[in-house]
PASEBA-1860 file (N, C-alpha, C; in nm, 3 decimals):
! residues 136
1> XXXXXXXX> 0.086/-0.118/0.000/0.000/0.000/0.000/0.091/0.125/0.000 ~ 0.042/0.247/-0.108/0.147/0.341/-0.090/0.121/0.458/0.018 ~ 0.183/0.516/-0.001/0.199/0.629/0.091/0.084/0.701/0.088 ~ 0.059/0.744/0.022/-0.054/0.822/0.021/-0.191/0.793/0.079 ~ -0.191/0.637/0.025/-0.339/0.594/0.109/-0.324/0.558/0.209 ~ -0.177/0.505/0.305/-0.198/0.516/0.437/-0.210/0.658/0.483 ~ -0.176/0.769/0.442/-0.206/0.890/0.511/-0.353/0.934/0.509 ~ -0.438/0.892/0.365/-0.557/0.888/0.369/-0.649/0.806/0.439
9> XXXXXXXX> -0.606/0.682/0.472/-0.654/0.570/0.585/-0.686/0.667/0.723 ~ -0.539/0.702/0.769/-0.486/0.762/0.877/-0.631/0.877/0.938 ~ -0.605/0.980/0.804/-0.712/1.098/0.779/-0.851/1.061/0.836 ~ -0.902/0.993/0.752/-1.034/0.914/0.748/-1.057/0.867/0.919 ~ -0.979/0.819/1.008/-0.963/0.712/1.121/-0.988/0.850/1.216 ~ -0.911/0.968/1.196/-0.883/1.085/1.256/-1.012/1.131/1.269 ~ -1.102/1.142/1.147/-1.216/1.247/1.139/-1.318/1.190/1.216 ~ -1.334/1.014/1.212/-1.447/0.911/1.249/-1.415/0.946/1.412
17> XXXXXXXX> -1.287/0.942/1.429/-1.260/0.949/1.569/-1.335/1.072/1.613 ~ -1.272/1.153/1.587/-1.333/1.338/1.632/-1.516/1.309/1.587 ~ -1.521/1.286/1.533/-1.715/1.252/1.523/-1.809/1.186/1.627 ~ -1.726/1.056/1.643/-1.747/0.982/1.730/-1.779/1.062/1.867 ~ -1.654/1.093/1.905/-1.640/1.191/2.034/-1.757/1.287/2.084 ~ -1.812/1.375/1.953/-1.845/1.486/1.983/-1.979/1.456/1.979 ~ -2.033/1.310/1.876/-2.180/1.285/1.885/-2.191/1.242/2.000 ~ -2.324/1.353/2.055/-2.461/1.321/2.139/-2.508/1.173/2.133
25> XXXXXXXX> -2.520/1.125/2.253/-2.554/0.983/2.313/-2.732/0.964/2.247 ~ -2.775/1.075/2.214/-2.952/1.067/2.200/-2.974/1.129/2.094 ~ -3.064/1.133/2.030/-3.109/1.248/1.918/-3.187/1.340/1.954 ~ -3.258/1.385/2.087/-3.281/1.527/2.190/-3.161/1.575/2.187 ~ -3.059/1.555/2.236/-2.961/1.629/2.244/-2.901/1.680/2.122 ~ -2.863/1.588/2.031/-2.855/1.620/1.901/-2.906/1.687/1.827 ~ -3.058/1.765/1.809/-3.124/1.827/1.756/-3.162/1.955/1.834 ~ -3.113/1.960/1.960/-3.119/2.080/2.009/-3.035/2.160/2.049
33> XXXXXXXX> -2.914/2.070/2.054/-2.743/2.148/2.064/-2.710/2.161/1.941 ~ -2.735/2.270/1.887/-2.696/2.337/1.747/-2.563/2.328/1.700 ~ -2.443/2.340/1.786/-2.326/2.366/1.771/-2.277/2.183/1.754 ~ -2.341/2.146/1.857/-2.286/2.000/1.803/-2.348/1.935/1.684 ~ -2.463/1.983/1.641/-2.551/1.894/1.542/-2.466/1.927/1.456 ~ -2.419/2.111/1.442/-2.305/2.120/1.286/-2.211/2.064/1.286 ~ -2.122/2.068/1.384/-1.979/1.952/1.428/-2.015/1.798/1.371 ~ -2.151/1.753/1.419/-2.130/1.634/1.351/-2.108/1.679/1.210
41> XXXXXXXX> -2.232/1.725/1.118/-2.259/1.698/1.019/-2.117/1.758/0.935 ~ -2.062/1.876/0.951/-1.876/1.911/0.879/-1.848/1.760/0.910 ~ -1.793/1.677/1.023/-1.727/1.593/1.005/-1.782/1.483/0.991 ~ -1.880/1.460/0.938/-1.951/1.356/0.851/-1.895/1.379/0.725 ~ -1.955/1.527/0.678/-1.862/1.517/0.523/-1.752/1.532/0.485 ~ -1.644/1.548/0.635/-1.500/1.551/0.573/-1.485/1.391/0.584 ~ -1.518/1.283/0.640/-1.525/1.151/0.682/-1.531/1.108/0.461 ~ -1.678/1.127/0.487/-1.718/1.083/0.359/-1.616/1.147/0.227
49> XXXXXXXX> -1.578/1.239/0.239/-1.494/1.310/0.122/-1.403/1.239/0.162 ~ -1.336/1.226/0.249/-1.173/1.141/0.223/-1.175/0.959/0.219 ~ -1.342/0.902/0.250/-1.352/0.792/0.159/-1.359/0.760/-0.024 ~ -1.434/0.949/-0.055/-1.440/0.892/-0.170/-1.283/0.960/-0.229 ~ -1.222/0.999/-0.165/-1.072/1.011/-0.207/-1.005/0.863/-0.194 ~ -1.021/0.773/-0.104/-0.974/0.668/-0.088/-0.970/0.605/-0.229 ~ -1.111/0.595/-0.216/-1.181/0.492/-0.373/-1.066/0.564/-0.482 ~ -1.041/0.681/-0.492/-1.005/0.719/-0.642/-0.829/0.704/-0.593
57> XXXXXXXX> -0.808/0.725/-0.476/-0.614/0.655/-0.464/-0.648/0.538/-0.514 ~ -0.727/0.444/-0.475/-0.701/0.301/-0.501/-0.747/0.286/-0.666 ~ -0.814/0.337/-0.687/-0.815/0.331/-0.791/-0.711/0.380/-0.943 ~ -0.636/0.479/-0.913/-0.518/0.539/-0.964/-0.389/0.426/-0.945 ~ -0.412/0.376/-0.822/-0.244/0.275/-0.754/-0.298/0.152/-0.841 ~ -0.430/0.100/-0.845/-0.443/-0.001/-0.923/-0.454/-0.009/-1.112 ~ -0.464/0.127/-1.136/-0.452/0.141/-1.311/-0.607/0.113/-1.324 ~ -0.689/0.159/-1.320/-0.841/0.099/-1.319/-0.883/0.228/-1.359
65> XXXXXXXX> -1.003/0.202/-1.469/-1.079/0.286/-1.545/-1.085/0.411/-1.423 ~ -1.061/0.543/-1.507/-1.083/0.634/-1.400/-1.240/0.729/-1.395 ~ -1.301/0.694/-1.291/-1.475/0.754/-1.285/-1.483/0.861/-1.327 ~ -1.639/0.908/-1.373/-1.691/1.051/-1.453/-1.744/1.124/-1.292 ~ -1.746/1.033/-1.201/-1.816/1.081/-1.090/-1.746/0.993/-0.957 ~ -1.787/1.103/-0.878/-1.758/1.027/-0.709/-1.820/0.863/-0.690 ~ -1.975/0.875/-0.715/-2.050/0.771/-0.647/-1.961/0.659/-0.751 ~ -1.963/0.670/-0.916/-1.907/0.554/-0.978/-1.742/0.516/-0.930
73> XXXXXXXX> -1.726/0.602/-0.836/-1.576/0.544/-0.764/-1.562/0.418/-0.721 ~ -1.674/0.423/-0.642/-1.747/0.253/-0.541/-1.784/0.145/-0.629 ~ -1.858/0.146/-0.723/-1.867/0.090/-0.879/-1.772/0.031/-0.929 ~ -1.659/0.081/-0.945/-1.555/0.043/-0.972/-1.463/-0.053/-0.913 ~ -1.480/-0.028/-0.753/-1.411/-0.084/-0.702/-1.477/-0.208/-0.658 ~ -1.618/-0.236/-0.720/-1.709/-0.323/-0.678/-1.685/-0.412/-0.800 ~ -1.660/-0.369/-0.925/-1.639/-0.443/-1.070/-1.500/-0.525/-1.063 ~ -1.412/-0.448/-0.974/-1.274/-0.472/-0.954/-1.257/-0.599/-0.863
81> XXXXXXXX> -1.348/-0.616/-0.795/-1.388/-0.730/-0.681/-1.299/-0.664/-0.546 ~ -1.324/-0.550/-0.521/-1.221/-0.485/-0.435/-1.294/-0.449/-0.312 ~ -1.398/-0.397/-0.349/-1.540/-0.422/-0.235/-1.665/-0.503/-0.271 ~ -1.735/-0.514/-0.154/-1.778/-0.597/-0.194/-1.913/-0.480/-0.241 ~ -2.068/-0.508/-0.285/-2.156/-0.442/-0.354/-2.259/-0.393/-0.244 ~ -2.276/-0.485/-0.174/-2.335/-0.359/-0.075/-2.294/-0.290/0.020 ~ -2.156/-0.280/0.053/-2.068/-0.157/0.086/-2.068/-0.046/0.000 ~ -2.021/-0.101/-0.182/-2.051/0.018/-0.215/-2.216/0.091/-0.190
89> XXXXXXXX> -2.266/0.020/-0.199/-2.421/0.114/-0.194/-2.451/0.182/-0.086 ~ -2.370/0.135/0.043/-2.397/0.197/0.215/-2.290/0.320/0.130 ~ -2.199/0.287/0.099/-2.082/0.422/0.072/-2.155/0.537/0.005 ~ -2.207/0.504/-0.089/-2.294/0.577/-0.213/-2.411/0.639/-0.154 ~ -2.475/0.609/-0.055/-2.612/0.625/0.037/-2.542/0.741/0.069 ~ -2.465/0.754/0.151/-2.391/0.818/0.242/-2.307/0.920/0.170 ~ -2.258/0.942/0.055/-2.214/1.043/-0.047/-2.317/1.096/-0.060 ~ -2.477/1.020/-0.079/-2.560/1.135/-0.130/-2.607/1.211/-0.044
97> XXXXXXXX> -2.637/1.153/0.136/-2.627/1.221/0.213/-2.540/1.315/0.258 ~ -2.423/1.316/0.230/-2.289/1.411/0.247/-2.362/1.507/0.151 ~ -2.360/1.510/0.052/-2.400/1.616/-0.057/-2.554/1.683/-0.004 ~ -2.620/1.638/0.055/-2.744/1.741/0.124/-2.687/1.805/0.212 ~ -2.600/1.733/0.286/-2.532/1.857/0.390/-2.518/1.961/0.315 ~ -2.389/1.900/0.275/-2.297/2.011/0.186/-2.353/2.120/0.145 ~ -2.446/2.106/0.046/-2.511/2.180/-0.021/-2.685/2.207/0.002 ~ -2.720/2.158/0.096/-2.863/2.228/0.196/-2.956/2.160/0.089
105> XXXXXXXX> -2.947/2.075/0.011/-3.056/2.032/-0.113/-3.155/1.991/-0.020 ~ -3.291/2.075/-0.089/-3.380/1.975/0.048/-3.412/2.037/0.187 ~ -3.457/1.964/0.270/-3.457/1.986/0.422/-3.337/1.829/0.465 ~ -3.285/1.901/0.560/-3.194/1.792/0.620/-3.299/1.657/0.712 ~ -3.298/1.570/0.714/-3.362/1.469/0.767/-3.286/1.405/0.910 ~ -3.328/1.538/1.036/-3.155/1.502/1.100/-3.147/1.356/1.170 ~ -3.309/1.323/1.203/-3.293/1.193/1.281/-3.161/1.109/1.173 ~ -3.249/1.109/1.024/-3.154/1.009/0.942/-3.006/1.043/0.934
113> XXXXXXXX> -2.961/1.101/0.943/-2.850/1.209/1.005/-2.790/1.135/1.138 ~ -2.828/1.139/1.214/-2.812/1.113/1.344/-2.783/0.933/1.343 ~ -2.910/0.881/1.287/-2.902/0.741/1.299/-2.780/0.686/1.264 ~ -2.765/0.733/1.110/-2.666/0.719/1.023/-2.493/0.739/1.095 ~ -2.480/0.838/1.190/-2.388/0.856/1.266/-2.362/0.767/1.373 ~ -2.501/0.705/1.449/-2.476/0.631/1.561/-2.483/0.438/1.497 ~ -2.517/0.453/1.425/-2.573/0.308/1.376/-2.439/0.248/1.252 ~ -2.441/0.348/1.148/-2.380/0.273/1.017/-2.282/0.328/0.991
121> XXXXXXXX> -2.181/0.423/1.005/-2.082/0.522/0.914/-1.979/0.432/0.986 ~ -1.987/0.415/1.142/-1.829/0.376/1.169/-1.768/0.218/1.126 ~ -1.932/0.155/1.126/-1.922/0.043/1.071/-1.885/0.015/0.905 ~ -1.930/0.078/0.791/-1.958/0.073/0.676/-1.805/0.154/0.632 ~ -1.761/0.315/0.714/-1.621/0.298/0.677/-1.487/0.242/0.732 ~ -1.515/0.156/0.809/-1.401/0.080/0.888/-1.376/-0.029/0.822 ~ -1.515/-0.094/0.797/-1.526/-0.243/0.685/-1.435/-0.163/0.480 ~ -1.455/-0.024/0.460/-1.340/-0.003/0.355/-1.244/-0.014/0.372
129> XXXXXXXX> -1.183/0.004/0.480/-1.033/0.078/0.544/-1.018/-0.075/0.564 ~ -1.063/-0.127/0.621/-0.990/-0.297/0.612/-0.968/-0.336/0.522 ~ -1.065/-0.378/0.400/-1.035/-0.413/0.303/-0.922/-0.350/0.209 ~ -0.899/-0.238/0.204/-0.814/-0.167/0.112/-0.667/-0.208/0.217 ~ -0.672/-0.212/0.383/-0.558/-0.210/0.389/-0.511/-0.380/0.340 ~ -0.611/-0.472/0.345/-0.576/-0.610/0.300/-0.556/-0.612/0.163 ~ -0.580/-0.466/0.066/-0.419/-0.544/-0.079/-0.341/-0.561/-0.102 ~ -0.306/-0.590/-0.187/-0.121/-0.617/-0.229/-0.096/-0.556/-0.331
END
């Protein structure tokens, strides 16, 4: 594995950590402490942006068709047999949720927000970060 994607591994481990920390035990608390609800949601999408940076290192270190888009990053690496297919789709779920943050599309859905923080992200990007660190 080169350099780069262990520093991006590293990155990624850093942000989940600081997220982790700062999310509220409940979703009362979460929806009414303003300052923490934004703390999560920035480091939800710096989390998610330096997975889908992952996908496109690994994808560059491996010589593999290079995507028109973020979400077909996961695609790729699913054609590649590199993840497996419904990781990419939890990954891809979760890009499109990053992108409502990001960009306010919508009303934010914070429970799904919230859930998504306490339930699936640390699981769904820890299960990438393994797999990518198990290539050769």
């Amino acid at each position: 594995m080169n350099e780069r994607i262990s520093d991006k591994i590293k990155e990624i481990e850093d942000y989940l950590e600081e997220l982790l920390n700062i999310a509220p035990d409940n979703f009362t608390e979460y929806k009414t402490n303003l300052e923490k609800k934004a703390a999560c949601e920035r480091y939800f999408e710096k989390v998610i942006e330096a997975v889908v940076d992952l996908a496109f290192l690994v994808i560059k270190e491996k010589e593999l068709k290079i995507p028109e888009g973020d979400k077909e990053a996961f695609d790729i690496l699913v054609r590649n047999n590199i993840i497996p297919k419904i990781l990419a789709t939890k990954l891809k779920e979760a890009k499109g949720m990053r992108n409502v943050l990001a960009h306010e599309y919508g009303k934010v859905d914070d429970k799904l927000v919230f859930d998504s923080i306490k339930e699936e992200l640390e699981n769904d990007v820890m299960d990438i970060i393994k797999v990518i660190r198990g290539l050769k």
